[in-house]
N, C-alpha and C positions, 0 to 999 in steps of 0.2 A: 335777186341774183347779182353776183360782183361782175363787173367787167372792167379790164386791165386797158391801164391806160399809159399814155407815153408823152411825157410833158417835156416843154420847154424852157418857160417862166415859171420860178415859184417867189410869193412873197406871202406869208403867213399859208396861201393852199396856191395850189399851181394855176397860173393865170392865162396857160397859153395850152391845152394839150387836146389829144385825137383820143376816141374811143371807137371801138366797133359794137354797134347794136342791128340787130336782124340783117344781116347780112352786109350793113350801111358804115360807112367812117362819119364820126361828126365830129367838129371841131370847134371846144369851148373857148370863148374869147371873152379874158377880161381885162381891158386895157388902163394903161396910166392916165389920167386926166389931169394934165398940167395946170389947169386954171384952178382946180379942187386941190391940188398938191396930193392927191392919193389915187387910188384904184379903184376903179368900180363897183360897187356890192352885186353887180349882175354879170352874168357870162348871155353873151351873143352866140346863139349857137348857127353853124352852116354845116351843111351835107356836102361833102367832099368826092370828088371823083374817081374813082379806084378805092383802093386800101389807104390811101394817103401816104403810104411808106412809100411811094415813087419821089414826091417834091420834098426840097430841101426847105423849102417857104410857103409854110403852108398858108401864113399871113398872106398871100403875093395870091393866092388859089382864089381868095376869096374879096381879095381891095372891091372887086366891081360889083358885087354880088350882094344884092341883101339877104340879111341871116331869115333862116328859117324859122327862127324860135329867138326865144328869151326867158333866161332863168334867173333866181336870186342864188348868190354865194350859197347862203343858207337854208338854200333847197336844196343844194348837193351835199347826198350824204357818202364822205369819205370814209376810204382804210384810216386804220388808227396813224400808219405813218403819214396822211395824204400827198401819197408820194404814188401809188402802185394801183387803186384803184378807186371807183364809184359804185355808188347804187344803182342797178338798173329803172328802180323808182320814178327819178328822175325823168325818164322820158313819157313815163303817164301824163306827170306835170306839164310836159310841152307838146304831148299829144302830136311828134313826130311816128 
């Protein structure tokens, strides 16, 4: 199943964005790494409170919080544009 996603960050796939799965917002995080000079090959994932369409930060929702999960780039499977959605697949993998 696809579910539609709503990003912030994109460089090569979107590095910052919210999804809703079984009723749940969750929010993939793949951050800059100054010291590497690039970005992450994994997204941090966190479960989000409400819809997440309340907070304007959704990075600020979660500063204190450890993630729920943890994925490889290359475990999400994107829309052709990876722009609009993901695989529902994915959450087998993190067994959220």
């Amino acid at each position: 199943m696809w579910l539609q996603i709503i990003y912030r960050h994109f460089w090569d796939v979107p590095r910052l964005f919210t999804v809703r799965y079984k009723d749940q917002t969750y929010l993939f995080d793949s951050k800059f790494d100054e010291e590497q000079d690039e970005y992450s090959d994994t997204y941090k994932v966190y479960r989000l409170e409400g819809d997440g369409s309340k907070s304007q930060d959704w990075e600020a929702e979660v500063i204190n919080h450890a993630p729920d999960g943890q994925v490889k780039i290359d475990d999400v499977q994107f829309d052709h544009s990876r722009r609009q959605e993901i695989h529902s697949d994915v959450f087998l993998r993190l067994a959220l």
